[in-house]
N, C-alpha and C positions, 0 to 999 in steps of 0.2 A: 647531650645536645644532638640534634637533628639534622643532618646535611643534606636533607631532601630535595631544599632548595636551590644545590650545585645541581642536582640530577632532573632531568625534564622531561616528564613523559610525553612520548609522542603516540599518537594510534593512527594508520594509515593504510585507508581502503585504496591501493595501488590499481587502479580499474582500466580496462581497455580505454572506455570511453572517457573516464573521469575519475579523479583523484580525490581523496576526503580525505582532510587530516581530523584529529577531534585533538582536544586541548583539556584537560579539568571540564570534559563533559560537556564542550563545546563546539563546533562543529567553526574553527578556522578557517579553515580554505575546504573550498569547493570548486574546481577548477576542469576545464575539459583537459585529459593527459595527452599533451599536442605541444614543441618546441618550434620556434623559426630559428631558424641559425643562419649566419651568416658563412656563404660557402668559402668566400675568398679568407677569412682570419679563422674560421671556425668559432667564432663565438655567438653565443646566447641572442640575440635581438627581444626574444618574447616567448614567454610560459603562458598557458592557459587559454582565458578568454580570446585575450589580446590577439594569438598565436592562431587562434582557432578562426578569428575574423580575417586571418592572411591565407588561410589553408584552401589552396586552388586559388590563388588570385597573384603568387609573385612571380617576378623576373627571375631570370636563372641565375642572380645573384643571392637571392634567400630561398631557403628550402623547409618546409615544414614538413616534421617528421612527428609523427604519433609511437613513444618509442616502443610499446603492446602491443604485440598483436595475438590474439586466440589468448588471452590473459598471461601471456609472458613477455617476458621481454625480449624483443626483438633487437633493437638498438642500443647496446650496454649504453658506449658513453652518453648518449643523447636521454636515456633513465635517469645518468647519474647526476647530469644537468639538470633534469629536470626536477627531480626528488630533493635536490638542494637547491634549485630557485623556488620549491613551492612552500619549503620548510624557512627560507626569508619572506613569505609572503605574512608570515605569521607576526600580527600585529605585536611588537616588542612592548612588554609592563615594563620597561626598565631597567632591561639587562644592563649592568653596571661590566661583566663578564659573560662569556659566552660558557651555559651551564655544559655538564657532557649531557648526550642527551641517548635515552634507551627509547627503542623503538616497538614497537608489535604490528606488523604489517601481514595482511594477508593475503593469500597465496589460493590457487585454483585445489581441488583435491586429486586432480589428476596430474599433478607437476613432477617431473622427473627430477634426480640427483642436480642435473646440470643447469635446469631451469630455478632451482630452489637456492644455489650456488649464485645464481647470474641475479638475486632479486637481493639476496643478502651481501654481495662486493658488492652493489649500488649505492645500499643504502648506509656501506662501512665507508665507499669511498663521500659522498656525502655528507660526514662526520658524525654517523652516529656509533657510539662508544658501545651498547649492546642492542641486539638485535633477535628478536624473536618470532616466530611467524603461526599462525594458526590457518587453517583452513577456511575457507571462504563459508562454508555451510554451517560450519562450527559457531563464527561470527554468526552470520542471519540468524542465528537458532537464539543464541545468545541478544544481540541487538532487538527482538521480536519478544523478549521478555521469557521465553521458555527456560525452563530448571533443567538441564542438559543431564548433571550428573542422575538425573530420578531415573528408577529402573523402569522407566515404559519409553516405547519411542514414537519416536516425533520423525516424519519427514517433511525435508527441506526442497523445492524447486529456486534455484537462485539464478534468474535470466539475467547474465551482464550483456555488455558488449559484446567479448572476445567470447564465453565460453558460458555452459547451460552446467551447470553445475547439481545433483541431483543428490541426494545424501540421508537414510535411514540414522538418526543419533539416539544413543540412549549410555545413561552409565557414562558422560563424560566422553562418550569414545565415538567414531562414526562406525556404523556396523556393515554396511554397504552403503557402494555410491557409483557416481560413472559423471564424468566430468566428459560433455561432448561441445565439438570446435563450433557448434550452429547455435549462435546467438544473435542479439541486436545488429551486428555489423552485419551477420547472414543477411538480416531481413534488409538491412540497407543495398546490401549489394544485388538482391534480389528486382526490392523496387528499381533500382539503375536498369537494369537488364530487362525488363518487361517494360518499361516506357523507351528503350532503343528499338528493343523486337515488333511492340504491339502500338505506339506512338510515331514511330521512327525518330525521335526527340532523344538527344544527349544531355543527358544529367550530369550533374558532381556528386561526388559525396553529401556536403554539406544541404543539398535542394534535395534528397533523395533521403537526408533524414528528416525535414521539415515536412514530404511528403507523408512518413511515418509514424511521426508525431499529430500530424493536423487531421492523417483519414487511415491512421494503420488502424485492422479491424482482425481479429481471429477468424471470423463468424462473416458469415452471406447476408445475415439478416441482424440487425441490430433496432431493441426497443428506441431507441431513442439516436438516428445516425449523426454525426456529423457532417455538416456543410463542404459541397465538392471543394476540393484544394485546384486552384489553377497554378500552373506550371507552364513558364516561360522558358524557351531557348532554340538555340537552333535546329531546323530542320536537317536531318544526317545525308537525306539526298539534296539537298538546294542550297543548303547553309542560311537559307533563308529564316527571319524570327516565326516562330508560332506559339499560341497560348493556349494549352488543353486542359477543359476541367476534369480532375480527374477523384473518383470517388470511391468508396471506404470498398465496395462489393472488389471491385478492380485487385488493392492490394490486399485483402483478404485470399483471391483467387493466387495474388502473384506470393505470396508466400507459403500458401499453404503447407506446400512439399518439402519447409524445412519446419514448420509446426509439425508435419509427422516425424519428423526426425527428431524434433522432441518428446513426441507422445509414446514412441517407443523407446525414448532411453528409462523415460519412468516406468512404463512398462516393466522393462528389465531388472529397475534396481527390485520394482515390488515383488518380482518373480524370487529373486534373490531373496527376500526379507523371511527372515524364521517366522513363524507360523503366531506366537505370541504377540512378537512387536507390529504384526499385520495385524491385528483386530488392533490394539492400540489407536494405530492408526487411520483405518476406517472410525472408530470413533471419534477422535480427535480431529480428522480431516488434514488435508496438506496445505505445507503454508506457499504463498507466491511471492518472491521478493525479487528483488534487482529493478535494473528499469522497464526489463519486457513484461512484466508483469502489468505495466500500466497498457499495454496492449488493450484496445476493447475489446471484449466478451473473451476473451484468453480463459478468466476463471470458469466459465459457464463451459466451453467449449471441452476443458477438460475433465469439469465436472461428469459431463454428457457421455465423453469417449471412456471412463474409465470407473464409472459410478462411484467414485468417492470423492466429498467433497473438497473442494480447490478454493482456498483462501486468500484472497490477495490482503497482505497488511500492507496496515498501518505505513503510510510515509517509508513505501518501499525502496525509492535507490539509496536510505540512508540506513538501511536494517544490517546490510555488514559493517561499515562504518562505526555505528553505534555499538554492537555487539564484540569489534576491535577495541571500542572505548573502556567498555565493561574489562575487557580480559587483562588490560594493561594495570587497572585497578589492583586486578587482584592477583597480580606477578607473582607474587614473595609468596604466594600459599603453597607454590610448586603444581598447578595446574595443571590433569593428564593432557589435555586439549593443548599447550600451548610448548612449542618445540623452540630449540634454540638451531 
């Protein structure tokens, strides 16, 4: 007999911006990775959504904390709270008993000893009973449907939040890669900083990623642009209100300088890549995952800067996730890809 059903697999894309659990191939919770707590008892008020609608708007009595930052973890306890209010988020079939529960949670591939230590206590003190971690590109590669162990290689571009993730895979294994800090949150922080300089207008975070999402652009010129975004808030010298439309050419211009900071990390790993797995890869072309990926003209732009085709798949911010989903499956095979 089978005791499978004491043990619960969990798969969990642990993201700067956002957290994915998957469940039997399901995608459970989906939540931005962002706590309120309460400062005076120290406890929980709100995970997620919820947490993310308070984020820049409370009294010095709650404090929202994002516990990632650059894809690690910044804030142990405020992770471990959070990684176990989001694993209760998970609609209960009936637990009559609380199963142990084994984990596969992914990790940046540039994570140190100490940072790899600080994701794995989170997720023991949390209650899960084992814990496993792969690599973030490892997942994409995997979630994207690609045959990792096949001897040719594949590369991976994975734009989170916290960290650009860049990774040559073949044979199961990553062969080079270079995990750099300028991702989605750059660009946020970017747009803030060029609407105080060039607007004189004070942003939040929160308005300064909706600006990103509604007119972020790689590219000066796009076939088809989107509609300017207007932006409310105070003026920095009068405190006075004002409304500026503001359009896609603008944050293309404002971030550019951390797009070349991506263009030369892939540069480098391809410098790096053995002479073989690079024609692979010219044929194959490179995949674009995470959420910067959804940038407009990103794929084109890179296409353009480095002559080999740039992919953006499939239902990108869910390709590590999914590809966490895949690896938890197949735990028991002893997987080179998948460490304890």
């Amino acid at each position: 007999m089978s005791f499978s059903f004491l043990t619960q697999d969990l798969a969990m894309d642990l993201g700067t911006a956002n957290t994915i659990i998957i469940h039997n191939d399901k995608v459970v919770v989906n939540e931005p990775s962002i706590v309120a707590i309460d400062q005076n008892s120290g406890k929980t008020i709100a995970i997620g959504e919820v947490a993310r609608q308070m984020h820049g708007k409370t009294h010095e009595d709650i404090k929202t904390i994002r516990p990632l930052r650059d894809g690690v973890i910044a804030d142990f306890e405020a992770a471990e709270q959070m990684i176990r209010g989001m694993i209760k988020m998970i609609p209960k079939k009936h637990h009559f008993f609380t199963p142990s529960l084994r984990m596969v949670i992914c990790i940046p591939s540039g994570s140190t000893e100490v940072e790899v230590r600080a994701v794995r206590d989170s997720a023991d003190q949390a209650g899960s009973r084992d814990v496993y971690l792969i690599h973030e590109p490892m997942a994409a590669a995997l979630g994207i449907g690609l045959d990792v162990e096949a001897p040719e290689g594949n590369m991976i571009v994975d734009i989170g939040g916290g960290t650009t993730e860049i990774a040559v895979i073949a044979l199961g294994g990553i062969v080079c890669n270079q995990s750099i800090r300028t991702a989605g949150d750059g660009f946020t922080a970017d747009i803030q900083q060029y609407m105080r300089q060039q607007h004189n207008l004070k942003v939040g975070e929160r308005t300064a990623e909706e600006i990103k999402i509604s007119v972020g652009s790689a590219l000066n010129e796009l076939e088809n642009p989107p509609e300017d975004f207007s932006v409310r808030g105070p003026n920095l010298m009068t405190a006075l209100p004002i409304e500026i439309p503001v359009n896609y050419e603008e944050i293309a211009s404002c971030i550019d300088k951390s797009l070349m900071k991506v263009e030369s990390a892939v540069m480098a790993v391809l410098e790096e890549t053995p002479p073989e797995l690079y024609a692979d890869i010219v044929g194959n072309g490179i995949y674009l995952t995470g959420g910067g990926a959804l940038l407009r003209g990103l794929d084109k732009r890179l296409s353009d800067k480095i002559n080999i085709e740039f992919k953006v798949v499939e239902n990108p911010l869910l390709a590590v996730a999914r590809g966490t989903g895949i690896a938890i499956k197949n735990i028991n095979k002893g997987l080179p890809y998948l460490f304890r």
